[in-house]
PDB file of N, CA, C and O in Angstrom:
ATOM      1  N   UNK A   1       1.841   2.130  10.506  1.00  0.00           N
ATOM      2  CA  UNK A   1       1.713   1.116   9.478  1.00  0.00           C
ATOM      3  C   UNK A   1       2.800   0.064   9.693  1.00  0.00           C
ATOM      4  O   UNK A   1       3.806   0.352  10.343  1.00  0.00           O
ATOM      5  N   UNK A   2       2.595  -1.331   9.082  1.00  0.00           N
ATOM      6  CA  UNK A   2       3.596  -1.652   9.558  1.00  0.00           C
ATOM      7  C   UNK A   2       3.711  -2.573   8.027  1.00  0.00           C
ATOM      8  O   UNK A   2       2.806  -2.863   7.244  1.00  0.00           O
ATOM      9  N   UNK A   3       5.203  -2.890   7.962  1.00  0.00           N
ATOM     10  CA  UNK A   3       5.468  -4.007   6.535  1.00  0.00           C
ATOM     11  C   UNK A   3       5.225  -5.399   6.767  1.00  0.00           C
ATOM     12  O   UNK A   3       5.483  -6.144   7.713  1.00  0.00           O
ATOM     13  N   UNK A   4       4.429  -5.624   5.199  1.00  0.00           N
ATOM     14  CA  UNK A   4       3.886  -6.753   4.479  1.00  0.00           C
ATOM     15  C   UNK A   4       4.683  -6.921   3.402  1.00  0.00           C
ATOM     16  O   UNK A   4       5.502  -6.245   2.780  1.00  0.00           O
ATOM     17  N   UNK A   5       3.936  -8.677   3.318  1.00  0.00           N
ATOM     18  CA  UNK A   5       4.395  -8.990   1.796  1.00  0.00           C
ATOM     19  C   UNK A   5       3.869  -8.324   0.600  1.00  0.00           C
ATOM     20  O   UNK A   5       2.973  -7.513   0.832  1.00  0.00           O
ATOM     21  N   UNK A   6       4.235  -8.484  -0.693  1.00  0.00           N
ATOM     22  CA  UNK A   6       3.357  -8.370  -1.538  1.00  0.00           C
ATOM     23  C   UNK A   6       2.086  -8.440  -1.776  1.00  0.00           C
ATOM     24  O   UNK A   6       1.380  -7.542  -2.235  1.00  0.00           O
ATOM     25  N   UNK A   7       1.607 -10.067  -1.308  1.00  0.00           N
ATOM     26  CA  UNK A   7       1.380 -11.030  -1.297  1.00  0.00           C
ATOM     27  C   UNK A   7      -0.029 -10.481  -0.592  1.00  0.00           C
ATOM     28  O   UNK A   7      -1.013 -10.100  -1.225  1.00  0.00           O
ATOM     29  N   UNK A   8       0.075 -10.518   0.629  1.00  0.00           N
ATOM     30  CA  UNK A   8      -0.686 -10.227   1.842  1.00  0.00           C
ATOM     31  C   UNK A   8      -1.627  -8.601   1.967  1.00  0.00           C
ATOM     32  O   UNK A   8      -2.700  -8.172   2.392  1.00  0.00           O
ATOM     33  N   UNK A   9      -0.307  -8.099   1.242  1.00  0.00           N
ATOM     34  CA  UNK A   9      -1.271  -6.177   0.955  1.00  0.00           C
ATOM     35  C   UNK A   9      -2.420  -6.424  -0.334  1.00  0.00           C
ATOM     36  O   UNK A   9      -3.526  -5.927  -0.548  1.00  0.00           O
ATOM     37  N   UNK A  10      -1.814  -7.164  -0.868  1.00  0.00           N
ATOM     38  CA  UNK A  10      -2.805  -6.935  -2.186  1.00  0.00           C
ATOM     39  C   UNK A  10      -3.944  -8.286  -2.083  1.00  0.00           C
ATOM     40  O   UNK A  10      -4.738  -8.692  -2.932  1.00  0.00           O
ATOM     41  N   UNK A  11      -3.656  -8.790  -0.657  1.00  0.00           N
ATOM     42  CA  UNK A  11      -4.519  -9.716  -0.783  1.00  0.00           C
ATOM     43  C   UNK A  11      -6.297  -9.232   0.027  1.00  0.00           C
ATOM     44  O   UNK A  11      -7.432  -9.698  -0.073  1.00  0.00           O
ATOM     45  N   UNK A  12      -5.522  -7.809   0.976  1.00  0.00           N
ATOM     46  CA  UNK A  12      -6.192  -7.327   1.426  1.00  0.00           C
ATOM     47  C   UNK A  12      -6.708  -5.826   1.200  1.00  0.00           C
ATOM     48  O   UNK A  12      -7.489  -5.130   1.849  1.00  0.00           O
ATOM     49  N   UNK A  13      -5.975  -5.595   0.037  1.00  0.00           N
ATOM     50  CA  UNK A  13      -6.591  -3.991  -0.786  1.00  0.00           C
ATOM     51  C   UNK A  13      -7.435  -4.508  -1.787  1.00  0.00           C
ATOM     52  O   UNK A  13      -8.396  -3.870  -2.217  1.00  0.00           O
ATOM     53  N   UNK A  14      -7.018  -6.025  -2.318  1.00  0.00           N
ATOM     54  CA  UNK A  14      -8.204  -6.198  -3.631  1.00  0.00           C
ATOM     55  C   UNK A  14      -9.277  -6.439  -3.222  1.00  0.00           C
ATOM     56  O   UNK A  14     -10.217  -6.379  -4.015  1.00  0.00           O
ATOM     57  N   UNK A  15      -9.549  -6.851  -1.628  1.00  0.00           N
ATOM     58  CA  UNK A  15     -11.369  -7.227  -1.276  1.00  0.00           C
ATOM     59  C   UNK A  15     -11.687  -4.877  -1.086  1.00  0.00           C
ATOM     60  O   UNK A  15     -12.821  -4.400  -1.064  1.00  0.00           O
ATOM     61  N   UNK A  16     -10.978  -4.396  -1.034  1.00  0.00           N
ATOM     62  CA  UNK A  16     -11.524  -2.895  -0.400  1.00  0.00           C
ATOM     63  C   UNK A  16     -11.796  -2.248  -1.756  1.00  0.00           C
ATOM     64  O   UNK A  16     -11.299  -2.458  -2.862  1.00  0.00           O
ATOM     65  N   UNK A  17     -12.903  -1.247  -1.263  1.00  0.00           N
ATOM     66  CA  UNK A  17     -12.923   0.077  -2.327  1.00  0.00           C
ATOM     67  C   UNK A  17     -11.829   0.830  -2.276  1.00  0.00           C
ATOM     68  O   UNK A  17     -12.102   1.827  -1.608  1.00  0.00           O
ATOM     69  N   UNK A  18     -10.429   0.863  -2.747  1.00  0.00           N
ATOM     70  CA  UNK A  18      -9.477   1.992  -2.593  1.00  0.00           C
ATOM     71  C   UNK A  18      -8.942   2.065  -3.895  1.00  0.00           C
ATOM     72  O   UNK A  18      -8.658   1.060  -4.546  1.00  0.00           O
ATOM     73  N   UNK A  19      -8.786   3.289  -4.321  1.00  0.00           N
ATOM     74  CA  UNK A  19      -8.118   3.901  -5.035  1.00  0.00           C
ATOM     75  C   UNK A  19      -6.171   4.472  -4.586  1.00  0.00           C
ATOM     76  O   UNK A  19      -5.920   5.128  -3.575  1.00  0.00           O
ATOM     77  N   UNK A  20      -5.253   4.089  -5.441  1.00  0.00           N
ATOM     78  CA  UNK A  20      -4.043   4.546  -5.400  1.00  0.00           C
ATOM     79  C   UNK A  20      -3.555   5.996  -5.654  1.00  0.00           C
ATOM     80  O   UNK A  20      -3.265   6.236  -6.826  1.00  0.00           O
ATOM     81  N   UNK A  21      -3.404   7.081  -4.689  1.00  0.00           N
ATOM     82  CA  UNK A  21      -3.061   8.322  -4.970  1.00  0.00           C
ATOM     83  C   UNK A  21      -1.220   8.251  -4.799  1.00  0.00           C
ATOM     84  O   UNK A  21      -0.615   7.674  -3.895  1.00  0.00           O
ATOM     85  N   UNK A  22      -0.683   8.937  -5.828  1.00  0.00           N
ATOM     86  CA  UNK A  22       0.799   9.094  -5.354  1.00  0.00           C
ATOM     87  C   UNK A  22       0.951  10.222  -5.061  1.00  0.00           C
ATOM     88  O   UNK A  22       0.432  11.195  -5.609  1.00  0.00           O
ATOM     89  N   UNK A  23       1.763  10.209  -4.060  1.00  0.00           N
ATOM     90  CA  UNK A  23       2.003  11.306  -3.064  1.00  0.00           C
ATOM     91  C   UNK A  23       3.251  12.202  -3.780  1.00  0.00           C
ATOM     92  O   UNK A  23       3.609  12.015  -4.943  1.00  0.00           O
ATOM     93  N   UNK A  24       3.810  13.151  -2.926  1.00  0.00           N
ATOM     94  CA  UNK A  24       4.560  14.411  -3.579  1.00  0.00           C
ATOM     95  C   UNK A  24       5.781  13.686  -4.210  1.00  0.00           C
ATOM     96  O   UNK A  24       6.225  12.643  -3.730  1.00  0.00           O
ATOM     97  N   UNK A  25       6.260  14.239  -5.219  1.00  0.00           N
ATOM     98  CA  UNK A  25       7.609  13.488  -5.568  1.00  0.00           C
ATOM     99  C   UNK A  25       9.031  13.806  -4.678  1.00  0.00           C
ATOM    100  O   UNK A  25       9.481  14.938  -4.504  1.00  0.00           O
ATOM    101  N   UNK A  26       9.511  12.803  -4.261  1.00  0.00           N
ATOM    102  CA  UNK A  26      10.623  12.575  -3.683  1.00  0.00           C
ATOM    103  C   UNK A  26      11.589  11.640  -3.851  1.00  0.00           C
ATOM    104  O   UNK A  26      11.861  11.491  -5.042  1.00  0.00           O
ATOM    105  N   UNK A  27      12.172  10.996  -3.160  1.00  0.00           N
ATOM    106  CA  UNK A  27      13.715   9.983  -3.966  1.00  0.00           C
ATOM    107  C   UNK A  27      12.606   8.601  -3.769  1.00  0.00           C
ATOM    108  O   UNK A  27      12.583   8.325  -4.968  1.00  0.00           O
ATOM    109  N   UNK A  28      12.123   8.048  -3.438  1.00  0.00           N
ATOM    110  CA  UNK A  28      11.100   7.264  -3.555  1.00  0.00           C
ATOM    111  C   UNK A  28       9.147   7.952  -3.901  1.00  0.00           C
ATOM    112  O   UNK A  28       8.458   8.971  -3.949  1.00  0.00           O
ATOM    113  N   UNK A  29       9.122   6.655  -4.029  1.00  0.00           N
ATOM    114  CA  UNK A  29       7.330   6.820  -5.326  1.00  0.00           C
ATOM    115  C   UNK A  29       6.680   6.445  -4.340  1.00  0.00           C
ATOM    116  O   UNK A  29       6.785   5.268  -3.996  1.00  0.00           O
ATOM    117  N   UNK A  30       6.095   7.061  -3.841  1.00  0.00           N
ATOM    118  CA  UNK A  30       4.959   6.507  -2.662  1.00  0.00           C
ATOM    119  C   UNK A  30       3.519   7.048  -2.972  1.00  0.00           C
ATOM    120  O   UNK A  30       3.116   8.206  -3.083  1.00  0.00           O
ATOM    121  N   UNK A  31       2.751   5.618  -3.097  1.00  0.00           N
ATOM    122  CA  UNK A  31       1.599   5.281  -3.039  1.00  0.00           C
ATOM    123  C   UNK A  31       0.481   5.503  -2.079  1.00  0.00           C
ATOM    124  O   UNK A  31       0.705   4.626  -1.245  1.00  0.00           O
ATOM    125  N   UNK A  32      -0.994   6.381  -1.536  1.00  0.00           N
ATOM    126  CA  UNK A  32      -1.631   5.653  -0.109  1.00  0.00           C
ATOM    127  C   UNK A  32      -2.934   5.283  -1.144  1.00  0.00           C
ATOM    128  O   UNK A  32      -3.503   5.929  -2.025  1.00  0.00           O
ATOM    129  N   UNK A  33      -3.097   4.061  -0.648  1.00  0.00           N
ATOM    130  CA  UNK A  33      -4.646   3.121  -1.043  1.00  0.00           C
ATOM    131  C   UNK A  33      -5.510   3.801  -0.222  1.00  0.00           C
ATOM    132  O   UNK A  33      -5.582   3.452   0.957  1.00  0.00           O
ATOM    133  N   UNK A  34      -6.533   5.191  -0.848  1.00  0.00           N
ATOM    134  CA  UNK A  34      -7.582   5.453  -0.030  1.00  0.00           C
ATOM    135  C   UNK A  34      -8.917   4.763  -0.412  1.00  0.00           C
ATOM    136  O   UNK A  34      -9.142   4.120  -1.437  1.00  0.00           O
ATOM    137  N   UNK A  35      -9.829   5.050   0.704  1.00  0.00           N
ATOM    138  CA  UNK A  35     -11.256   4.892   0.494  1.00  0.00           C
ATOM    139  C   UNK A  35     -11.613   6.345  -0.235  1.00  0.00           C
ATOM    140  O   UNK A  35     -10.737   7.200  -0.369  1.00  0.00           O
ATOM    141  N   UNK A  36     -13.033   6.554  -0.711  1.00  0.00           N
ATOM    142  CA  UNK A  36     -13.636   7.601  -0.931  1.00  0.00           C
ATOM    143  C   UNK A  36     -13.542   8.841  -0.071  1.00  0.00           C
ATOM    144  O   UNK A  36     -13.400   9.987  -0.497  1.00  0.00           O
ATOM    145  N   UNK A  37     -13.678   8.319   1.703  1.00  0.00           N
ATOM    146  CA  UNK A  37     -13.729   9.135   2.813  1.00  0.00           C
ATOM    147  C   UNK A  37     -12.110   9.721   2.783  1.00  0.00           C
ATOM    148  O   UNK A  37     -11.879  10.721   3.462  1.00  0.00           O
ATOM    149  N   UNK A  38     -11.337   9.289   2.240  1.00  0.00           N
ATOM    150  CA  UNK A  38     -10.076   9.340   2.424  1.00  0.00           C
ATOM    151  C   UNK A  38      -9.522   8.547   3.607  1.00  0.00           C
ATOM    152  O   UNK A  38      -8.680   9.243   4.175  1.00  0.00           O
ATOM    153  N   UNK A  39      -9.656   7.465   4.145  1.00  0.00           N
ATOM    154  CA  UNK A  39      -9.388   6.692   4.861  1.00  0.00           C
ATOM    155  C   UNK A  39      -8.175   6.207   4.295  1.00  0.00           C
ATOM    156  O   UNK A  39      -8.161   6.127   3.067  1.00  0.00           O
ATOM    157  N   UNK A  40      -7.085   5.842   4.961  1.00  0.00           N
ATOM    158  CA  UNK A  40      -6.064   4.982   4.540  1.00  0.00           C
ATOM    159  C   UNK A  40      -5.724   3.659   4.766  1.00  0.00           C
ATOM    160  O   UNK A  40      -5.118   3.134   5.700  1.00  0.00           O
ATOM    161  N   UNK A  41      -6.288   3.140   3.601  1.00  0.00           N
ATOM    162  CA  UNK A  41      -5.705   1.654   3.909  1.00  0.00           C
ATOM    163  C   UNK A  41      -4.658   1.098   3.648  1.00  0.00           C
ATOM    164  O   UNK A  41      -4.699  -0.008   4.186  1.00  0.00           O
ATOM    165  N   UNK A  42      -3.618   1.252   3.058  1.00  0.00           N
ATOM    166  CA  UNK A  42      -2.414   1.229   2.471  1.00  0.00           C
ATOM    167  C   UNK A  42      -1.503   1.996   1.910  1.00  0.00           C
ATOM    168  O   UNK A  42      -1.870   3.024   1.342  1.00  0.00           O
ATOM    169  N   UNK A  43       0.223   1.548   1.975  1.00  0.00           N
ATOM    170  CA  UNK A  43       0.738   2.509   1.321  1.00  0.00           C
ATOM    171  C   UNK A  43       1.716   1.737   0.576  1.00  0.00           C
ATOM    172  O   UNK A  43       1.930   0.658   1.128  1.00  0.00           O
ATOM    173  N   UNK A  44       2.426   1.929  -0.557  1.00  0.00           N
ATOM    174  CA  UNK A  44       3.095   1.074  -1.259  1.00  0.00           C
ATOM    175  C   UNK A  44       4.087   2.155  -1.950  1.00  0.00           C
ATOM    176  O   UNK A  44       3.750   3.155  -2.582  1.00  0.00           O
ATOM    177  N   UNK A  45       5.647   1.610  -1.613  1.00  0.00           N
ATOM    178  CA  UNK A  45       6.906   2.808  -1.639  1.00  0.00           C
ATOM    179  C   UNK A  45       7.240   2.018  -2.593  1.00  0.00           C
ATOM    180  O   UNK A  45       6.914   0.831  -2.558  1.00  0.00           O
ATOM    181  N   UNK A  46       8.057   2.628  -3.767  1.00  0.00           N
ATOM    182  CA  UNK A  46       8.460   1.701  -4.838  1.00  0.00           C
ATOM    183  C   UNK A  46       9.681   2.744  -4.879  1.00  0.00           C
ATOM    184  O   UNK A  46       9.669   3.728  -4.140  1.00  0.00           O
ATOM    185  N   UNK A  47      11.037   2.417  -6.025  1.00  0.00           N
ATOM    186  CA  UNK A  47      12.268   2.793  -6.044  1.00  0.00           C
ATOM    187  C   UNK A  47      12.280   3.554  -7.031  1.00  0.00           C
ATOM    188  O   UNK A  47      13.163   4.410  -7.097  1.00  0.00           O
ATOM    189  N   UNK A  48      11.262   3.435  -8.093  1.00  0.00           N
ATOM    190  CA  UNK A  48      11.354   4.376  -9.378  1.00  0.00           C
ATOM    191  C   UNK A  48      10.024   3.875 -10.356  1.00  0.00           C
ATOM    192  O   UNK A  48       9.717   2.741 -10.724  1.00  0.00           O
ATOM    193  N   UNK A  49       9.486   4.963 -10.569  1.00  0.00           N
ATOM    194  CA  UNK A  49       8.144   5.330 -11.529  1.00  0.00           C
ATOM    195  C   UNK A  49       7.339   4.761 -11.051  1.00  0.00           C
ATOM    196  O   UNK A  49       6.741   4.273 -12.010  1.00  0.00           O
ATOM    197  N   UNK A  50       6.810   4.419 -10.090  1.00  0.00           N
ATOM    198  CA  UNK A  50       5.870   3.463  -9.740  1.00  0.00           C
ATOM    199  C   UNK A  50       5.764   2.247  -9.842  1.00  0.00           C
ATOM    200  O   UNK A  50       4.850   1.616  -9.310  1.00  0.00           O
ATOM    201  N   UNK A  51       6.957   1.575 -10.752  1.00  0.00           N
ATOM    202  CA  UNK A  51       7.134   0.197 -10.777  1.00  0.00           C
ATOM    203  C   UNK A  51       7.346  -0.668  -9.522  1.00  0.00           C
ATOM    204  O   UNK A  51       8.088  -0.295  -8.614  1.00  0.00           O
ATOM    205  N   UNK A  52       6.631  -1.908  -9.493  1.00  0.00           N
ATOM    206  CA  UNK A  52       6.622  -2.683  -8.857  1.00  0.00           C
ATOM    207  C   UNK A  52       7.425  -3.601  -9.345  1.00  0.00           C
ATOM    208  O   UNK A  52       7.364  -4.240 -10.395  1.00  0.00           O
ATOM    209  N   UNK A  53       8.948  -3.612  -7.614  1.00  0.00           N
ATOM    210  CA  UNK A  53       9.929  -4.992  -8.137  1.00  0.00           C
ATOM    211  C   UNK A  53      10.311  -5.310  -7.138  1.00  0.00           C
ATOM    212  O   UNK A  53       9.639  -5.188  -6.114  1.00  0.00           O
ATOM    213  N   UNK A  54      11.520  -5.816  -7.168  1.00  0.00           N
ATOM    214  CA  UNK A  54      11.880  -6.582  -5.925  1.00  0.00           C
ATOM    215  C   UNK A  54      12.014  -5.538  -4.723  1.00  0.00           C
ATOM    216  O   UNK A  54      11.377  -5.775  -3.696  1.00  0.00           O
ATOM    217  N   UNK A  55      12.708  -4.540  -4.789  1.00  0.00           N
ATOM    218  CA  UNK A  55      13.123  -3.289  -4.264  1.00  0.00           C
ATOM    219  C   UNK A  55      11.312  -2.723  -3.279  1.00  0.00           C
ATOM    220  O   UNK A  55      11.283  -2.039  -2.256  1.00  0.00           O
ATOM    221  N   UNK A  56      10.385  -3.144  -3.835  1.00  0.00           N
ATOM    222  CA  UNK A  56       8.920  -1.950  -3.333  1.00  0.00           C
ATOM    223  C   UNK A  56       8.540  -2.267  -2.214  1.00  0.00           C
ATOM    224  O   UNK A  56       8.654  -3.438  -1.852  1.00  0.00           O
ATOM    225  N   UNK A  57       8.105  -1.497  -1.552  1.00  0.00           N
ATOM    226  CA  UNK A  57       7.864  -2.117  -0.021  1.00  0.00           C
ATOM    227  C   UNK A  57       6.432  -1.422   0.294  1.00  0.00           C
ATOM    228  O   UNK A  57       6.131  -0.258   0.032  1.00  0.00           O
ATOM    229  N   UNK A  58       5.282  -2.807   1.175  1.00  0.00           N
ATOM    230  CA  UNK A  58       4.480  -2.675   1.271  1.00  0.00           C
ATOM    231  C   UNK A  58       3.448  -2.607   2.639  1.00  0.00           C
ATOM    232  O   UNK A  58       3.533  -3.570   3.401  1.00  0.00           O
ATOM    233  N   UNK A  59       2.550  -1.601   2.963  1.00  0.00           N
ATOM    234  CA  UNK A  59       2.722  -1.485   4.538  1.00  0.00           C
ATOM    235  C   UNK A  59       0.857  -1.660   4.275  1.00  0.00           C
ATOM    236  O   UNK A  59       0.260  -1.483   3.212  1.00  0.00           O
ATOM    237  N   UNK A  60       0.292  -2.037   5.561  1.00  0.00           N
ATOM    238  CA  UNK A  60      -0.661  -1.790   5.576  1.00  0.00           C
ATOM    239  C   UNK A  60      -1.363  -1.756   7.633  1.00  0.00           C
ATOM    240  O   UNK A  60      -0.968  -2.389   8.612  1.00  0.00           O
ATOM    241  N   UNK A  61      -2.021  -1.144   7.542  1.00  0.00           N
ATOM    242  CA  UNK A  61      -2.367  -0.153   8.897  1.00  0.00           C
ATOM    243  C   UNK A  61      -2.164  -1.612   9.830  1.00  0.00           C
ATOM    244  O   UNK A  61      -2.296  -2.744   9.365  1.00  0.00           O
ATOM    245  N   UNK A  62      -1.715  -1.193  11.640  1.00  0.00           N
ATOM    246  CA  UNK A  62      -1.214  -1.861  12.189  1.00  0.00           C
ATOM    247  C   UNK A  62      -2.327  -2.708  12.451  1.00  0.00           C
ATOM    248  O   UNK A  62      -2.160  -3.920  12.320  1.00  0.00           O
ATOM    249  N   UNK A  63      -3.730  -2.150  12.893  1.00  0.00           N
ATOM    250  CA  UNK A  63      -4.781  -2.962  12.789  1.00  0.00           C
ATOM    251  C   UNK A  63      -5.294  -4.047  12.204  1.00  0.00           C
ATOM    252  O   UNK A  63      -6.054  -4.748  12.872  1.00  0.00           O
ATOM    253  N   UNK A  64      -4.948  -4.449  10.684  1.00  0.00           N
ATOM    254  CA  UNK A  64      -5.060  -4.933  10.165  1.00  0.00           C
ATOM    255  C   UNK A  64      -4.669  -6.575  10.523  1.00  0.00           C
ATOM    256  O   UNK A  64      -3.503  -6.960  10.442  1.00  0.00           O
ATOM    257  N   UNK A  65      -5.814  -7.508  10.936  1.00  0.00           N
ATOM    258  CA  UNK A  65      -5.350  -8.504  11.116  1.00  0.00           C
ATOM    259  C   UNK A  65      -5.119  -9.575   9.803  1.00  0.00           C
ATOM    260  O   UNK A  65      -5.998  -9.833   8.982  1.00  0.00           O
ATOM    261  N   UNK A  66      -3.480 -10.242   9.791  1.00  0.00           N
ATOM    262  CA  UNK A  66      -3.396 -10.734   9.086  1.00  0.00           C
ATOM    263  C   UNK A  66      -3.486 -12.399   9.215  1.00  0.00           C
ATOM    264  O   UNK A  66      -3.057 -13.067   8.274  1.00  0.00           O
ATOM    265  N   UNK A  67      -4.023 -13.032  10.341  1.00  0.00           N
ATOM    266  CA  UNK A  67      -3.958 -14.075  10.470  1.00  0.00           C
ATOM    267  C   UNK A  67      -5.553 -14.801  10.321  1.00  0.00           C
ATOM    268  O   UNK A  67      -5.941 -15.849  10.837  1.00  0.00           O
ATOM    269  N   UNK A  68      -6.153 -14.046   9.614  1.00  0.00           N
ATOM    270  CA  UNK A  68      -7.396 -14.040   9.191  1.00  0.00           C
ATOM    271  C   UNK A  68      -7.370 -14.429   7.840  1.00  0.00           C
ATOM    272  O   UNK A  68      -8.293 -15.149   7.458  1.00  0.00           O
ATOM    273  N   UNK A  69      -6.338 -14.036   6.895  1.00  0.00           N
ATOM    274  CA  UNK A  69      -6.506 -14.367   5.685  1.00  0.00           C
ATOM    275  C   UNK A  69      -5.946 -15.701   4.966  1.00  0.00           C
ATOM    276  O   UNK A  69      -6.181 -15.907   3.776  1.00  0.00           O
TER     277      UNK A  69
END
C-alpha cells in the first residue's frame, strides 16, 4: 500500500462498494476499506478512537492509479 492524501483516498473509496472494518486493537486504530469479497481497497490508521485529524494516515493499494482522478 502506499500513502495518500486525505483528499485522494476518499476520493477513490467514495466511487467503491467498501465497507470500513477496524482491525485488532493496538497503539494505533486501523481501518481496511473492504469489498463484500473481502478485497482490500484501503486502509486508514488514525491516533485515537477512530477519529479523523491531522495525525491519520491514509494508504491505498499500490495499483491504484492516481493520476486519473
Amino acid at each position: 500500500m502506499k500513502e495518500v492524501t486525505k483528499e485522494e483516498f476518499f476520493k477513490v473509496i467514495g466511487s467503491q462498494d467498501v465497507h470500513p472494518q477496524p482491525q485488532a486493537e493496538d497503539r494505533y486504530r486501523t481501518g481496511l476499506f473492504k469489498t463484500a469479497d473481502g478485497t482490500v481497497k484501503g486502509k486508514l490508521v488514525t491516533s485515537d478512537s477512530y477519529a479523523i485529524d491531522e495525525k491519520s494516515k491514509f494508504y491505498l493499494p499500490e495499483s491504484t492509479n492516481l493520476t486519473t482522478l
